[in-house]
C-alpha angles and dihedrals in degrees: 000000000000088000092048092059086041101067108010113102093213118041115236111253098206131015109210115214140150105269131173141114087295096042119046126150096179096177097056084046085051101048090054099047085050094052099037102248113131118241114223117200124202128181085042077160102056089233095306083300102115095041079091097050110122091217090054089043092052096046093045084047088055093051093036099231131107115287089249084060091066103047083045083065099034072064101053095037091058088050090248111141093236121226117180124174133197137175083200111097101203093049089051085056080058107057098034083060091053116141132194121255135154122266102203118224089263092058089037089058098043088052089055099053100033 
């Protein structure tokens, strides 16, 4: 990423990479928020993986909304443009009916380590 600003004449306005609970490069999430590049994050749903997960259930149970609902926010609150994808239609209902809520530090932390 430092060579990239080095030599490119514009600077990228977003880096596109997999990010959820199982897959974090922070520093690479932390490089583009200092130097004003948006980080876009695909797979927030592991896959669909982690929509099984009994932290994210438990935590999607507290908040009353789906478990993707809450990786979607994991996501926002961790300033990542979230872009999740499904071939399911229901699911796609889902997330286009998302709405915003608050994941507390203790959420935030459980995510993290689910």
């Amino acid at each position: 990423m430092k060579e990239l600003l080095g030599y490119c004449v514009v600077k990228p306005s977003f880096i596109q990479n997999e990010f959820h609970p199982k897959y974090i490069e922070e520093d690479v999430v932390e490089f583009c928020q200092k130097h004003g590049i948006s980080f876009m994050g695909y797979s927030p749903l592991g896959q669909g993986k982690l929509l099984s997960n009994n932290t994210i259930i438990d935590i999607a149970k507290k908040h009353n909304v789906n478990p993707a609902n809450v990786l979607i926010q994991w996501s926002v609150q961790k300033k990542v443009i979230c872009i999740p994808r499904t071939s399911n239609p229901q699911r796609l209902v889902e997330n286009l009916n998302y709405q915003p809520f608050t994941l507390d530090s203790t959420d935030m932390h459980a995510i993290f380590f689910c």
